[in-house]
Each structure stands twice: as C-alpha cells, then as structure tokens.
C-alpha positions in Angstrom: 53.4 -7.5 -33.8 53.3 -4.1 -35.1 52.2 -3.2 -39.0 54.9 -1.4 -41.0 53.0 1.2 -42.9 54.5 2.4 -46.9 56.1 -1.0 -47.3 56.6 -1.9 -51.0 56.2 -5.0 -52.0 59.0 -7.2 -53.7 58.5 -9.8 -56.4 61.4 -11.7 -55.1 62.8 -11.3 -51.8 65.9 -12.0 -53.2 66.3 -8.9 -54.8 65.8 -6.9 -51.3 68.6 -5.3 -50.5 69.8 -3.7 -47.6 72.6 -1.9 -46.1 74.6 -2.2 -42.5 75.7 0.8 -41.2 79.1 -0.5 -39.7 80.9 -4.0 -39.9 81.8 -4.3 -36.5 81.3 -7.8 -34.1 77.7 -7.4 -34.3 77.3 -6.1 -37.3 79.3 -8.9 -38.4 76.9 -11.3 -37.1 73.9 -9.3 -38.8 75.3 -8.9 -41.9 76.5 -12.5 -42.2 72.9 -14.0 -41.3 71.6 -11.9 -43.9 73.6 -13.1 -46.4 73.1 -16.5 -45.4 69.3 -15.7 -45.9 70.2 -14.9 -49.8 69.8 -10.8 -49.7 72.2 -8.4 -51.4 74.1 -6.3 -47.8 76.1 -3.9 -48.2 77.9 -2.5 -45.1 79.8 0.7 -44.6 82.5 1.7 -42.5 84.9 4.6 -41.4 88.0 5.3 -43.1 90.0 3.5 -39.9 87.7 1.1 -37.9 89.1 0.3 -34.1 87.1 -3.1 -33.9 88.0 -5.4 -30.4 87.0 -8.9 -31.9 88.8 -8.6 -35.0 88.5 -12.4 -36.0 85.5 -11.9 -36.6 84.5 -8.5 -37.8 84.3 -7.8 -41.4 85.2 -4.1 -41.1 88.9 -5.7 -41.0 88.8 -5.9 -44.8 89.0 -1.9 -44.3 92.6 -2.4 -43.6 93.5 -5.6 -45.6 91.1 -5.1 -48.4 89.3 -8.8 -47.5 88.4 -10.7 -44.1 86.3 -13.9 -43.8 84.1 -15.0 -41.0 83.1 -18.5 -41.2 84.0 -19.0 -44.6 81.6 -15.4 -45.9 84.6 -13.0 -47.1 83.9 -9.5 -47.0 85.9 -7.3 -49.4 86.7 -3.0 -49.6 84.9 -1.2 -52.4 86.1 1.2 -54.3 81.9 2.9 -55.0 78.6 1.1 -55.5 79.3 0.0 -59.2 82.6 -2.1 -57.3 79.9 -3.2 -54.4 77.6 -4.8 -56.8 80.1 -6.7 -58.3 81.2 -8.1 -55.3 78.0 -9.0 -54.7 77.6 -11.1 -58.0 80.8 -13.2 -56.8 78.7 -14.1 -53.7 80.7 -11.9 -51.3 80.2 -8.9 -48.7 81.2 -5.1 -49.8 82.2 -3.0 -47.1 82.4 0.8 -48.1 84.0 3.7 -47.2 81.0 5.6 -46.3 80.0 6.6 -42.8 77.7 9.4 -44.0 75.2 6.9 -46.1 75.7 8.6 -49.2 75.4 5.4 -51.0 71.6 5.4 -50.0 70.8 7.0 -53.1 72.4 4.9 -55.5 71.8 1.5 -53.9 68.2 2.4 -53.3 67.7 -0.3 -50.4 64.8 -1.2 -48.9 66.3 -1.9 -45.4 68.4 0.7 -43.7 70.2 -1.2 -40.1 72.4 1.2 -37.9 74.2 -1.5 -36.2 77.2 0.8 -35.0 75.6 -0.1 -31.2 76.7 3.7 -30.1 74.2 3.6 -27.8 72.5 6.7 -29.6 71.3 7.4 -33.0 74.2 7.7 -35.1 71.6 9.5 -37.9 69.4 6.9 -38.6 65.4 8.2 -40.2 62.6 6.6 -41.0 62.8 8.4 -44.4 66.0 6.2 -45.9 64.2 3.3 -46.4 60.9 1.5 -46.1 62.2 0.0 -43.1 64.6 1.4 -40.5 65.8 -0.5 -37.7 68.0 0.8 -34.8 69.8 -1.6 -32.7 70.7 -1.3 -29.1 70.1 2.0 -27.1 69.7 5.3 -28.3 66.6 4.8 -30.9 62.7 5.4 -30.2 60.3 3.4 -32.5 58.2 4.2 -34.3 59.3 8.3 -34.0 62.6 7.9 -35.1 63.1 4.7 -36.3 60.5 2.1 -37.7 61.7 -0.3 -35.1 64.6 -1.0 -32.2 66.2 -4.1 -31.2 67.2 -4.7 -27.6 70.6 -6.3 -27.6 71.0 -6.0 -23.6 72.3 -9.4 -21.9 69.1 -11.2 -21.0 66.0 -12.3 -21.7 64.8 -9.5 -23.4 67.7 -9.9 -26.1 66.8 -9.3 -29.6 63.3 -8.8 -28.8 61.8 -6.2 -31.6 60.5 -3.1 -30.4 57.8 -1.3 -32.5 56.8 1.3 -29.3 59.3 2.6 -27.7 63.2 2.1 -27.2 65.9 -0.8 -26.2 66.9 -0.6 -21.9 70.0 2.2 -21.1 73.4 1.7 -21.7 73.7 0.0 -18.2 77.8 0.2 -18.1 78.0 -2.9 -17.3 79.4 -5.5 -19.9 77.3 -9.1 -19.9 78.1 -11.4 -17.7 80.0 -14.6 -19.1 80.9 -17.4 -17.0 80.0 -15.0 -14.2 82.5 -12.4 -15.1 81.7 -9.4 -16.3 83.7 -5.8 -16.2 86.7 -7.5 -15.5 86.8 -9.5 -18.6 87.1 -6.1 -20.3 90.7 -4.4 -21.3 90.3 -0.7 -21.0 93.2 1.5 -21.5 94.9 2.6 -18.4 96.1 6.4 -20.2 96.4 7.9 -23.7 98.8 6.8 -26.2 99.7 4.1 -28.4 98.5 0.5 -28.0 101.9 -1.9 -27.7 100.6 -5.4 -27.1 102.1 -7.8 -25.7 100.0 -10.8 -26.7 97.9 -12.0 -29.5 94.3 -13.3 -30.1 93.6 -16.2 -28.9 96.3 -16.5 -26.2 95.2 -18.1 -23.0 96.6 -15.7 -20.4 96.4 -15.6 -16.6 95.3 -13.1 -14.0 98.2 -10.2 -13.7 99.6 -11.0 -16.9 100.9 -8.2 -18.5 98.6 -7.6 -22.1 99.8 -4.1 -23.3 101.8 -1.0 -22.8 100.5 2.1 -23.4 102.9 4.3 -23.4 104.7 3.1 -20.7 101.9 1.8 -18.2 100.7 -1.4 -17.9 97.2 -3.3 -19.1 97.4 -6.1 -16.9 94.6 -8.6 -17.2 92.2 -9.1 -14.2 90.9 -12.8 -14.8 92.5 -15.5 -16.2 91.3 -16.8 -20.0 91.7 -16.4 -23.9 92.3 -13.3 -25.4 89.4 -13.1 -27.6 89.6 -9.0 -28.7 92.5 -7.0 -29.2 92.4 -3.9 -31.4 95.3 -3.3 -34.0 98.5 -2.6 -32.6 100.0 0.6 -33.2 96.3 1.9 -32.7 96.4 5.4 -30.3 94.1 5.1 -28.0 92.2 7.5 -25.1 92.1 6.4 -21.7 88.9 4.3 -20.9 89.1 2.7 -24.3 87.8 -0.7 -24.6 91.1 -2.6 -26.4 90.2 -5.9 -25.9 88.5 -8.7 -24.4 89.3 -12.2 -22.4 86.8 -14.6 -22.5 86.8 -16.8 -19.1 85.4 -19.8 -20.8 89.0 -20.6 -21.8 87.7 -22.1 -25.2 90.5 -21.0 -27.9 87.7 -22.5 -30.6 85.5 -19.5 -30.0 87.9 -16.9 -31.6 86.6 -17.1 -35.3 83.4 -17.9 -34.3 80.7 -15.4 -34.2 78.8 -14.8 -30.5 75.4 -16.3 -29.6 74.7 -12.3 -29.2 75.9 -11.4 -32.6 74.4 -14.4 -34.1 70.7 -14.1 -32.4 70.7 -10.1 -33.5 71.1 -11.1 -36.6 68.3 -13.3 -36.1 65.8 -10.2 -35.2 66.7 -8.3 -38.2 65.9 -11.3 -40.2 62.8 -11.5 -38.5 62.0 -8.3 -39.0 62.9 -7.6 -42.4 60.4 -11.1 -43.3 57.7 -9.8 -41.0 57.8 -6.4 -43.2 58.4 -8.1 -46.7 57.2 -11.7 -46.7 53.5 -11.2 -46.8 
C-alpha cells in the first residue's frame, strides 16, 4: 500500500476532521461510518439536492433542516461556527456549500468528493493532506492522493494509489439479477407527479409517475426504494427512482452494502494515512 507523502501527524485522531463533499446515498453511507469511527464530518450540499434514496440520504435535511439514518441525525447549518456546534451535540452538519469555501475555516485534514459524478467535480491534492476521489473520473496520485472503485464487483472499494476507478459502464449493478430495469428514468421533461411512495411494493406495468402527462411505468415487479421529491422538474433520462427486486420493505431506511463498504475504504484509508 502506497505511502501518503506531507501527512501531519495528529495527537488524537479524534480531533481529525474531515469534510464530504455531498450527502447523497453514498455519501450517506461514508459520512455515517465516519462518524461512527468518532471524527468530526462535515458534509456540503447544493442549495436543492435531487437525491433518489431519500430515506437514507442526509442531504434531505437540506429541505427539512434535519434527517436521520439509523438513528445519526444530520442537521442544515447556517456557517461553520453553526457546524461545529452541531458537532458538539454528536450530530452531522450539512452546509450549503458546493464550492468548498469552508475549507479554509474548517481546516480539515481529509477532503472526500463523494458526489460519484463520474468526473472530478474540483477535487486537488492541495485542500488537504489527504484527498480521495470516489468512483470514476479521478487519477491518483496526479489529481487526487487516492481513488476508490465503487463499480459492482469484486474490485469494490478497493483503494487506488496509481491510477483511476473502471469507466462509468452505464450499466446499473445487478441486484437479484436485475439491473437497468430496476431503474426509473424519466420518460420527457417536466414535473415529477408520483403516483406512489417509498417503500411501496409495486408490480411490473404499474403506473409510478406522470411527467407531464406521460407515463413512468415500472419494468419489474418490487419495492420502491428511491423516489426523488415530488414536484421536482426533471430532464428526460433522469434517474427518479429505484425498485429493488428483493421485495424486502425493511431495506428502505437502511443504508446499502455499497454505501456501507465505501465507507469502509475511506475509513481505511484515512487510518492507513493517520494511524501510524
């Protein structure tokens, strides 16, 4: 394993702290193993986050100022002053601040896009003492000082300290065998009308949505595991939502194996850098 160069060392790792760009489904499940792990996160969001598997995806607390994941709520703050403070009631802060403006203030040590855009969203080697990209788009140790792959696989969540994550395949992961049709993409533009709710268990043809007035029927039978906001206008192609073929209503406001074990590899990484 590789040898992060210009590392400072801590006198406590609990005083590492470290910031999440993005509190999506994933980086959800990063930012909520972290915590677990006893460092200070601080995520950041956009001003209106579209996430899919909003049970569990802290950015929610964007629009209803708190959200909790398996019993970790995440709360909106106002600046850093307000994030700290959140912190000190043993809680996650998710901030307005897609830019990383914050870096300067917060002074962390670990910097994690986790936005998976499947391209650097911005991340350098030069916010912190240790960068990590996750998912496709980053090249270690150039841009970042390490990648996680978070393909479907065996390779998942291996860290990468030469090179970058496998391409955006298209393709989602395959669960219980299905795979792109247990994905809701937006049949035109417009606004999202559902016609269900999360955690529904729906059949094959069932009408989901309307947007605008055509139909988002759903192509396997399951439970409605991701839905994005209704109201929400949407382009055509759009992921909306997700049905999980498993048919297990118990895995709504849980977080994924995939989520959890990325969450895993930043943790590993972060105590391969720091814990010596």
């Amino acid at each position: 394993m590789a040898e992060i160069k210009g590392v400072s060392e801590l006198n406590d790792l609990k005083d590492l702290r470290v910031v999440i760009k993005s509190a999506g489904e994933m980086a959800s499940g990063v930012a909520y193993r972290l915590v677990q792990a006893g460092f200070k996160v601080l995520t950041t969001e956009v001003p209106a986050p579209l996430a899919v598997r909003r049970a569990v995806s802290f950015c929610e607390a964007v629009h209803d100022q708190e959200k909790t994941v398996e019993g970790l709520t995440a709360r909106l703050a106002k600046n850093v002053e307000h994030a700290l403070k959140i912190q000190e009631k043993g809680m996650l802060p998710v901030l307005l601040d897609p830019e990383l403006t914050c870096l300067t203030e917060y002074r962390p040590k670990v910097v994690v896009d986790a936005i998976i855009a499947k391209r650097n969203t911005g991340l350098k080697k030069s916010m912190a003492d240790l960068t990590i990209g996750l998912g496709p788009g980053f090249n270690a140790p150039d841009e970042v000082h390490l990648a996680i792959e978070t393909n479907r696989g065996h390779n998942l969540g291996r860290l990468i300290y030469q090179g970058s994550p496998e391409p955006n395949t298209g393709v989602p992961g395959s669960m219980a065998g299905v795979t792109a049709k247990r994905v809701l993409r937006a049949p035109a533009d417009g606004r999202f009308q559902p016609k269900c709710q999360l955690g529904d268990t729906v059949k094959e043809g069932q009408v989901l949505a309307l947007i605008n007035e055509a139909e988002l029927t759903a192509q396997v039978s399951g439970v409605v595991r991701g839905l994005i906001r209704p109201g929400s206008q949407v382009n055509q192609g759009l992921k909306v939502g997700d049905i999980d073929p498993r048919g297990k209503v118990e895995y709504l406001n849980t977080i994924s194996e995939k989520a959890r074990a990325l969450g895993g590899s930043v943790l590993e990484a972060i105590m391969h850098a720091f814990n010596h």
